[in-house]
C-alpha positions in Angstrom: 14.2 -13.4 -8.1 16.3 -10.4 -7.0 18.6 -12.6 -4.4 18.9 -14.7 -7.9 20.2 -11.7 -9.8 22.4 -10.0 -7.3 24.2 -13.5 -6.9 25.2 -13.2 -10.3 26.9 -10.2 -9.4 23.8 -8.3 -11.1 22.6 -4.9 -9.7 18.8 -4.8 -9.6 16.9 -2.2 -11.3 13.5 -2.7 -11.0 11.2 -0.1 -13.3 7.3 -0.8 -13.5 5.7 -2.3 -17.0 4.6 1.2 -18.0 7.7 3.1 -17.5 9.5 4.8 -20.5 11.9 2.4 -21.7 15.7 3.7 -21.2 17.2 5.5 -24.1 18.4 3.2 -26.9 22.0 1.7 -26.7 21.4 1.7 -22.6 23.1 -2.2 -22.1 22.0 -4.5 -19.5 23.5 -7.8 -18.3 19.9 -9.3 -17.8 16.9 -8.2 -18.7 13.8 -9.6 -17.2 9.7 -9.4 -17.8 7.9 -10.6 -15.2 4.6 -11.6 -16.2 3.9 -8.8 -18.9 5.1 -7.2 -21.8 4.5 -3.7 -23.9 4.3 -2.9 -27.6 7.1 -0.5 -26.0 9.2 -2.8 -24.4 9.1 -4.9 -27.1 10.4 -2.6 -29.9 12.6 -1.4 -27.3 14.0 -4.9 -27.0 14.2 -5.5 -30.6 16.5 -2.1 -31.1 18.9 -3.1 -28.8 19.1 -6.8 -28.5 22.6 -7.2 -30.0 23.8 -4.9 -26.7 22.0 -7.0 -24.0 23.1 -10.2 -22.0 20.5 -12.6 -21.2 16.7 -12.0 -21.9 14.0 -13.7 -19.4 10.5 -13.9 -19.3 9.0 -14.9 -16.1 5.8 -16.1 -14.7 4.2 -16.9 -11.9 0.9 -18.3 -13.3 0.1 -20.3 -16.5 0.0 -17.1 -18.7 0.6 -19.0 -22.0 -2.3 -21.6 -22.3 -5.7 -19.9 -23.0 -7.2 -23.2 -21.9 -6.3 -22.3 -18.1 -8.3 -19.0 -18.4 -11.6 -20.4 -19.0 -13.9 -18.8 -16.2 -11.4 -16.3 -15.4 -13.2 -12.7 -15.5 -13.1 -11.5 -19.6 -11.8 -8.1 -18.6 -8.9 -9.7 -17.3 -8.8 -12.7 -19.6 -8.2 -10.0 -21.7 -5.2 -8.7 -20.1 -3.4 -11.9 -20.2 -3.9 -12.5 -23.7 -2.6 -8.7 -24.5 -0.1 -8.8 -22.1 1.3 -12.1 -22.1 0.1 -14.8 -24.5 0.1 -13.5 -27.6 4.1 -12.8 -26.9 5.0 -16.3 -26.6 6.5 -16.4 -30.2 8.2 -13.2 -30.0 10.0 -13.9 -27.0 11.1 -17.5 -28.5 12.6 -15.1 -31.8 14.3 -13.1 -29.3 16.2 -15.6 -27.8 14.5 -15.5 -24.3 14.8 -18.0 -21.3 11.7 -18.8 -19.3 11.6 -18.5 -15.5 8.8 -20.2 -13.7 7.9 -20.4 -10.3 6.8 -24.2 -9.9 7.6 -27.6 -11.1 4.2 -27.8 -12.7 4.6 -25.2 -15.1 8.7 -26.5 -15.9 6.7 -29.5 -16.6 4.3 -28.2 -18.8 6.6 -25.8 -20.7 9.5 -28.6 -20.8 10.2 -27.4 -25.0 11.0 -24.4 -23.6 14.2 -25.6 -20.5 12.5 -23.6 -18.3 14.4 -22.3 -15.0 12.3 -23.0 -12.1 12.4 -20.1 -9.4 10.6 -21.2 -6.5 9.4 -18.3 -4.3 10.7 -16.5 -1.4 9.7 -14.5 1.6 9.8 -11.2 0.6 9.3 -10.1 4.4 12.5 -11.6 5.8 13.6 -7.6 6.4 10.3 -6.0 6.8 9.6 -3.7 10.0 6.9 -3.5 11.9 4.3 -1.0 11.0 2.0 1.1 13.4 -1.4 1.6 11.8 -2.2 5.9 12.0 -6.2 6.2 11.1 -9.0 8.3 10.3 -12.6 6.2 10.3 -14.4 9.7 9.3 -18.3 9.3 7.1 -19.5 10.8 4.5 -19.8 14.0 6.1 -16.3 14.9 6.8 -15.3 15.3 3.2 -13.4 18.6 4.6 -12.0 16.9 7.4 -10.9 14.4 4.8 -9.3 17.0 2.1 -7.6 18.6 5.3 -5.7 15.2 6.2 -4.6 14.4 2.9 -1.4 16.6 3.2 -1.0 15.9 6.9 -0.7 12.1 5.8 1.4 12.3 3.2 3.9 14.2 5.1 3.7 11.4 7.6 4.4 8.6 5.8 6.8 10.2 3.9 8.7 11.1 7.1 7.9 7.8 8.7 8.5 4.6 6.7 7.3 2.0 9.7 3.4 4.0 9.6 0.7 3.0 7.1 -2.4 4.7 7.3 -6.4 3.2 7.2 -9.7 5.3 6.2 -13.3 4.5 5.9 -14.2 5.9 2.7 -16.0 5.2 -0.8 -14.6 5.0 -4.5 -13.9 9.2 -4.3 -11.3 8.7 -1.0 -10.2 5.6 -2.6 -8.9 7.8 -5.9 -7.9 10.7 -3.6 -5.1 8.5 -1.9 -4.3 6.6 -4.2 -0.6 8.1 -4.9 0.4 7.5 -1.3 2.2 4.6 -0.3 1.1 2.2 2.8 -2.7 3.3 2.6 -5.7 1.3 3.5 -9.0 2.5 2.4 -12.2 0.4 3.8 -15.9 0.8 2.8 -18.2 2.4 4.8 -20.0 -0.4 7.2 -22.6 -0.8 9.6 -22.3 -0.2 13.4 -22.0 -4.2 14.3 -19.0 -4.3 11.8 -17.8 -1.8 12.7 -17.7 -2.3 16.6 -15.4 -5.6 15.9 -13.4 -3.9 13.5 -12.7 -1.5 16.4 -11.8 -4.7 18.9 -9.3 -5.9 16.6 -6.2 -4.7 17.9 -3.2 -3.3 16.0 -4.2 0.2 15.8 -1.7 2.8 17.4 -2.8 6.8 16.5 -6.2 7.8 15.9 -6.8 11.3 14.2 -10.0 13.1 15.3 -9.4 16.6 13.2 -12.8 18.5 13.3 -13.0 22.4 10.9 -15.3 25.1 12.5 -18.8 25.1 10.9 -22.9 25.2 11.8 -22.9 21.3 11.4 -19.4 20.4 13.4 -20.5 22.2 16.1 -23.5 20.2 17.4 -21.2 17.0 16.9 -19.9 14.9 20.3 -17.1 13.8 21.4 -17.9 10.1 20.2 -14.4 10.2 18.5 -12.8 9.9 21.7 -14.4 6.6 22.5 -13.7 5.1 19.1 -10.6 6.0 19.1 -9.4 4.7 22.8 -11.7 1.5 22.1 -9.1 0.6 19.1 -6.0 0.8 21.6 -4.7 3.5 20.3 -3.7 7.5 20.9 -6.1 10.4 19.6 -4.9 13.5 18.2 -8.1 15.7 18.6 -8.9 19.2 16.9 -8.8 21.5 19.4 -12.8 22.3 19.6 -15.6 22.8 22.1 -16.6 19.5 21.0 -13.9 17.3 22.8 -12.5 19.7 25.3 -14.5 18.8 28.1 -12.9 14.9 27.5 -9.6 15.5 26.2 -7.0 16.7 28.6 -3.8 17.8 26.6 -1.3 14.7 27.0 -2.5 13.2 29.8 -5.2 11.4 27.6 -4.5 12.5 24.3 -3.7 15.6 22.5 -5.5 18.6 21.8 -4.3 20.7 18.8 -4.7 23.6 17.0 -6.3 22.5 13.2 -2.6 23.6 11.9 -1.6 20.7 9.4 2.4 21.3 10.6 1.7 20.4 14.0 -0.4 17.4 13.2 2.4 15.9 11.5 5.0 16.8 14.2 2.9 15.4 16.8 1.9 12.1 14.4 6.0 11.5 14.2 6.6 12.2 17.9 4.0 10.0 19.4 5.1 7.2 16.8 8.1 7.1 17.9 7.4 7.4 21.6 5.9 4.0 22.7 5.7 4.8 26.5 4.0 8.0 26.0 1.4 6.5 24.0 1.7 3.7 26.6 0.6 6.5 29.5 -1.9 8.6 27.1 -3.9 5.4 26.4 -4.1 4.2 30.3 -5.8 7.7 30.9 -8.0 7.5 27.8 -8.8 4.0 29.0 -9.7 5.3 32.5 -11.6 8.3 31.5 -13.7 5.6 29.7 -14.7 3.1 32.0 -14.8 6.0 34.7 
């Protein structure tokens, strides 16, 4: 859709379903709804539809036939009744076109000269991303709290890192504001061994608070970690400095959330020294 627009000599300003509408009088060349519309939008629409250009409505799904939703959960039946079908009429009183992804529904929805807008890539231009991770249990809910701000500054800093957690509904809600984050469920050790053997993994954080119960902890991080294929960044703790020998096999810090993120963004960016770090790890290892 946006190579459409921005043929047409259109700039693309793309604002989420939920957003405040702009102030009245604000004048666009084409405005389009993809799949959804808003009690909002649509007064917003109706207050300034002498100043706009073209008016489009566009879906990707048959949103307009409540036969096609049979079976379809109710909760979200629901949505698409709210949302989209009970629009259909309104948009045809507005003047809207129809944009549709596929010949079937141009065929269905002939009445209505639908455009058909067949779908692109949208990852012609995306980079490659390097997976950062913390696979922490239920008992590091500190060690959790003390990432959050350590990987927000990250991936803020760092638009080619996403970041993957073990964690249940609570870590799920916790990062939810951050972009590029992965949150798994908790899983048993045979899923979790293969999840480990998958490769595409490059930094592994291992942060670790002083306490009564982190201190009788091992250093089974450290294995974990290297298993993945990728770098540790270790608390600096009795617990892994007998393995971990300051970057030769990883890195040993201080539990300062500045220099977690400044060591994140340097080894990220430095492939070979990850390259060496994880040869040592490896060989520390197997012995």
């Amino acid at each position: 859709m946006r190579p459409r627009l921005r043929a047409s000599g259109d700039e693309v300003l793309a604002l989420g379903l939920n957003a405040t509408p702009p102030e009245t009088g604000t004048r666009f060349g084409t405005l389009v709804f993809v799949r959804y519309l808003t009690p909002a939008w649509r007064r917003w629409v109706e207050q300034n539809r002498a100043g706009l250009g073209r008016l489009v409505f566009f879906m990707d799904d048959d949103l307009f036939d409540l036969r096609a939703h049979a079976g379809l959960p109710w909760r979200y039946r629901c949505k698409l009744w709210h949302q989209a079908w009970r629009h259909q009429a309104w948009l045809k009183k507005m003047g809207a076109e129809l944009w549709v992804s596929t010949p079937w529904l141009a065929e269905k929805y002939a009445h209505w000269s639908p455009l058909v807008l067949p779908p692109g890539c949208p990852y012609g231009n995306a980079r490659p991303m390097n997976t950062l991770f913390y696979h922490g249990s239920a008992s590091h809910q500190d060690e959790i709290r003390w990432l959050y701000p350590v990987v927000e500054a990250a991936l803020s800093q760092d638009p080619t890192l996403c970041f993957e957690i073990i964690g249940n509904a609570r870590v799920r809600a916790q990062f939810a504001a951050l972009p590029r984050v992965h949150v798994l469920h908790p899983m048993k050790w045979p899923a979790y061994r293969a999840l480990l053997g998958r490769p595409g993994r490059t930094i592994g954080l291992a942060p670790l608070l002083a306490g009564p119960f982190n201190a009788a902890r091992s250093c089974t991080k450290f294995f974990d970690i290297t298993r993945a294929g990728a770098v540790g960044i270790y608390a600096d703790h009795p617990v892994y400095r007998p393995v971990v020998r300051h970057r030769q096999n990883g890195l040993l810090l201080p539990m300062d959330q500045q220099a977690w993120v400044d060591a994140i963004l340097r080894l990220n960016a430095g492939e070979e020294e990850r390259r060496a770090m994880l040869y040592h790890a490896q060989a520390t290892v197997t012995g």
